[in-house]
C-alpha positions in Angstrom: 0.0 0.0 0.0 1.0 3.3 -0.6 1.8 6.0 2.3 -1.6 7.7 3.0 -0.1 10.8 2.2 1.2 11.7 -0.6 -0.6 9.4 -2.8 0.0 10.8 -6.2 2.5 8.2 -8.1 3.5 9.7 -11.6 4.4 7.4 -14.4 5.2 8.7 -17.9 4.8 6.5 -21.4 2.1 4.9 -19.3 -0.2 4.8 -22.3 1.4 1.1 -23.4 3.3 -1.4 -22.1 5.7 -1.8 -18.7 4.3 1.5 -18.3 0.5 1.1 -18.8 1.3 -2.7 -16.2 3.0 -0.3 -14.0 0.1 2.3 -13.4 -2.5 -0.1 -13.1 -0.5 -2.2 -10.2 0.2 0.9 -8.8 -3.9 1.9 -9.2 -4.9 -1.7 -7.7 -2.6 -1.2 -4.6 -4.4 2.2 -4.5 -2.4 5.6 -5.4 -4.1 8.0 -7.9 -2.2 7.7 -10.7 -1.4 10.3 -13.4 0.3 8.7 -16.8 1.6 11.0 -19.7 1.5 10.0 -23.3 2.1 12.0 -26.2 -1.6 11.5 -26.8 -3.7 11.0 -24.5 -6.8 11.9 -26.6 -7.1 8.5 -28.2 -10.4 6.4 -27.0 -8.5 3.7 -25.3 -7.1 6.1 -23.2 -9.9 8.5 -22.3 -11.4 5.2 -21.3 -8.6 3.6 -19.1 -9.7 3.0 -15.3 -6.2 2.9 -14.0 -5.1 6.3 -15.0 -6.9 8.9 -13.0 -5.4 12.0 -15.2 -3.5 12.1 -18.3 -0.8 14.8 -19.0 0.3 14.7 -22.8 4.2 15.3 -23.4 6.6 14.7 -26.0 9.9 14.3 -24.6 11.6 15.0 -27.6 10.3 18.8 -27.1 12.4 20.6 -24.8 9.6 23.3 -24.4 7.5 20.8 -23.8 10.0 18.6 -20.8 10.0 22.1 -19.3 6.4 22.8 -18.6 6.0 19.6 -17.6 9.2 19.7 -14.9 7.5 22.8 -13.8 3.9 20.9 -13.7 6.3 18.0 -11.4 7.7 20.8 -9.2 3.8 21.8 -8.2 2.3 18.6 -8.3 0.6 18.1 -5.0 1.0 14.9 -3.1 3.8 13.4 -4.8 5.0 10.2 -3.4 6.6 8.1 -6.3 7.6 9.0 -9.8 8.6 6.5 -12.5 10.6 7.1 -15.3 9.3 4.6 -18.1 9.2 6.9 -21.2 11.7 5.8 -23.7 12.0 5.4 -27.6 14.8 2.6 -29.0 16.5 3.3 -32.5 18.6 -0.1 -33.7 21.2 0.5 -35.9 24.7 0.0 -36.5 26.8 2.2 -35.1 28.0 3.3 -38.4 25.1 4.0 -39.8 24.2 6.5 -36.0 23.3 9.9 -37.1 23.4 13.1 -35.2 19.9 13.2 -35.6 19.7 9.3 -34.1 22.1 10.5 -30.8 20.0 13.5 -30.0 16.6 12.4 -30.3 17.3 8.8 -28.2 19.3 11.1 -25.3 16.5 13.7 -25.4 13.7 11.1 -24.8 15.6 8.2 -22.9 18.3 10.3 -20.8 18.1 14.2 -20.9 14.7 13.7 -20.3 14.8 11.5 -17.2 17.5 13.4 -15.8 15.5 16.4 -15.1 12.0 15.1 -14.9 13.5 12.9 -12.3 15.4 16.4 -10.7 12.1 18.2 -10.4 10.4 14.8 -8.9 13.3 14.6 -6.4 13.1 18.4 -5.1 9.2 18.4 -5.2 9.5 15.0 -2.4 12.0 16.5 -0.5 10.6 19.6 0.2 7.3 17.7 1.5 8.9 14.6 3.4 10.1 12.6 1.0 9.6 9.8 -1.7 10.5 7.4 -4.1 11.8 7.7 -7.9 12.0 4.5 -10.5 14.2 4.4 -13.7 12.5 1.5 -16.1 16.4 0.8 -17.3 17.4 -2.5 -19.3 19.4 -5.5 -19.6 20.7 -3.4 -22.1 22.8 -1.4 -19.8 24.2 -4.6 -18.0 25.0 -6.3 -21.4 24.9 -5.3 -25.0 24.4 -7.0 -28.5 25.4 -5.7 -32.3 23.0 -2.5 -33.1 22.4 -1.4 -29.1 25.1 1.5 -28.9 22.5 4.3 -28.7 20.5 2.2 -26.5 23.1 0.8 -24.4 24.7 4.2 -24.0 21.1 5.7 -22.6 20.2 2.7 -20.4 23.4 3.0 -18.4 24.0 6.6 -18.5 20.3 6.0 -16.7 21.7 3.2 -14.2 24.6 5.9 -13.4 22.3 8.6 -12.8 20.1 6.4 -10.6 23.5 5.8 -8.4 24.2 9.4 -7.8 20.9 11.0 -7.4 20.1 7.6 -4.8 23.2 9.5 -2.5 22.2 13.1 -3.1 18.9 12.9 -2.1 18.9 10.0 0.7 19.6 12.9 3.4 16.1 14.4 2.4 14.3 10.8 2.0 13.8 10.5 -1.3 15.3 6.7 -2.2 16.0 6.2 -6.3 16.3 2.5 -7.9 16.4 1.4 -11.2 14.6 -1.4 -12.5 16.3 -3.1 -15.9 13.3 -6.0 -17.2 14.9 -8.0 -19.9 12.7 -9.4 -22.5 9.2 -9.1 -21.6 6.0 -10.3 -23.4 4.3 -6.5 -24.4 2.4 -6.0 -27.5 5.6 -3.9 -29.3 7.5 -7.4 -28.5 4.8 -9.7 -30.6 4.7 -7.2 -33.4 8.3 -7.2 -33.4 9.4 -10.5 -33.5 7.2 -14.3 -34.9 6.6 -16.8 -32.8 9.2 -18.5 -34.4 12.0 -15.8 -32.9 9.7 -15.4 -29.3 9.8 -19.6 -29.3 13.8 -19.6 -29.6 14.4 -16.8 -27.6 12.8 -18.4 -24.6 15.2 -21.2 -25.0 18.2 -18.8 -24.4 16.2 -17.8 -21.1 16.6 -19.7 -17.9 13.4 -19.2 -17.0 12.3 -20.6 -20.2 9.5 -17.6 -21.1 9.3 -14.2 -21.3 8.1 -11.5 -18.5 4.9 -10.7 -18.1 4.5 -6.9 -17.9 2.5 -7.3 -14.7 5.9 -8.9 -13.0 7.8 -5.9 -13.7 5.1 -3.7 -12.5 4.8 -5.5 -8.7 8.9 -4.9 -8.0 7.9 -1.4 -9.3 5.0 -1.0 -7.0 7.0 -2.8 -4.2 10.2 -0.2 -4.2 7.7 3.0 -4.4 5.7 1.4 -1.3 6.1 1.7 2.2 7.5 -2.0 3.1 10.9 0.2 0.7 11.9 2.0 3.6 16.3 1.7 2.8 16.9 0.2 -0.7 18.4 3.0 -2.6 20.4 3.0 -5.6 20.0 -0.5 -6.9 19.5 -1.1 -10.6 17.3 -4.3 -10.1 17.4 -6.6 -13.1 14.6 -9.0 -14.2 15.5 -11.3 -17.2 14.8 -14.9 -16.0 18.6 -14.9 -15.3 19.4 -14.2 -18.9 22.3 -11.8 -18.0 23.8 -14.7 -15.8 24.1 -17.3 -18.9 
């Protein structure tokens, strides 16, 4: 359960996903929830009942990150904020344009840096809280086309580390959380049953995560039973990374 007060937990790229898995745990074990998406206007979403407000943002729009650090800064009640937003561009490192760097560190790193800033002073000047990075095995390991990503996800892990000892003083505790692969709808349209089928067998575990597995460790280090584990990046792969 979450701390009777504050009870606002903030997820962004909740619209889909780890994201949309992690807002409605976080909705059943009963915070008021408020998701961003760069469209919040679509039917599905208008009609979610896990989401209790929608703020649209594109994090690729620097005008637009600094409204809404400014919206974080006043938000009311804030007792856990979750950095899930992220875009992936694979490539090979050759072929990485300016154009490919910017827009992946403006979404998956610049991004999270300051939201997460704004979250952090916001708890600290009312008690305290707790902030989440949605990392990736990525940034423990790597493969052939993940530079950009790889270079994101731990620059993310590393930022998790340092902001866990800045802000521990003034109780606000910052994890990471790194799922490896995990069984969302971008992951069936992205690879056949074929590739899902002989993935798994490279997996300990011998399947995929669910979304809702990811969300639960989520929910469990922004609730009150997390009251000293701080700047962990907590990986969930099925022990992939250990093979």
């Amino acid at each position: 359960m979450p701390p009777k007060t504050p009870s606002v937990a903030l997820i962004t790229g909740a619209s889909r996903g780890i994201g949309a898995a992690i807002a409605a745990e976080m909705h059943a074990r009963g915070w008021c929830v408020i998701g961003t998406a760069t469209n919040s206007k679509r039917p599905e979403l208008q009609s979610c009942p896990f989401v209790d407000e929608w703020w649209d943002v594109n994090f690729e729009n620097s005008s637009e990150l600094e409204d809404f650090n400014r919206r974080v800064l006043e938000l009311a009640q804030l007792g856990a904020f979750v950095n899930n937003a992220g875009i992936n561009i694979i490539k090979p490192q050759q072929d990485v344009t300016s154009e490919d760097y910017a827009r992946i560190e403006n979404v998956n790193l610049k991004a999270a840096y300051f939201a997460s800033r704004a979250a952090a002073m916001n708890m600290a000047a009312n008690g305290g809280g707790k902030i989440v990075n949605i990392a990736s095995i990525w940034s423990v390991i790597s493969k052939e086309w993940r530079s950009l990503y790889s270079t994101m996800k731990t620059g993310l892990v590393g930022m998790t580390r340092a902001m866990a000892v800045e802000w521990a003083p003034q109780g606000v505790l910052v994890n990471a959380v790194s799922p490896g692969f995990t069984m969302t709808d971008l992951t069936r349209d992205s690879l056949s049953e074929e590739q899902r089928r002989e993935m798994e067998t490279r997996i300990p575990i011998g399947r995929f995560a669910e979304p809702a597995e990811i969300a639960k460790t989520v929910a469990f280090l922004c609730g009150q039973d997390n009251t000293y584990l701080t700047g962990q990046n907590i990986v969930i792969d099925g022990g992939f990374t250990n093979v």
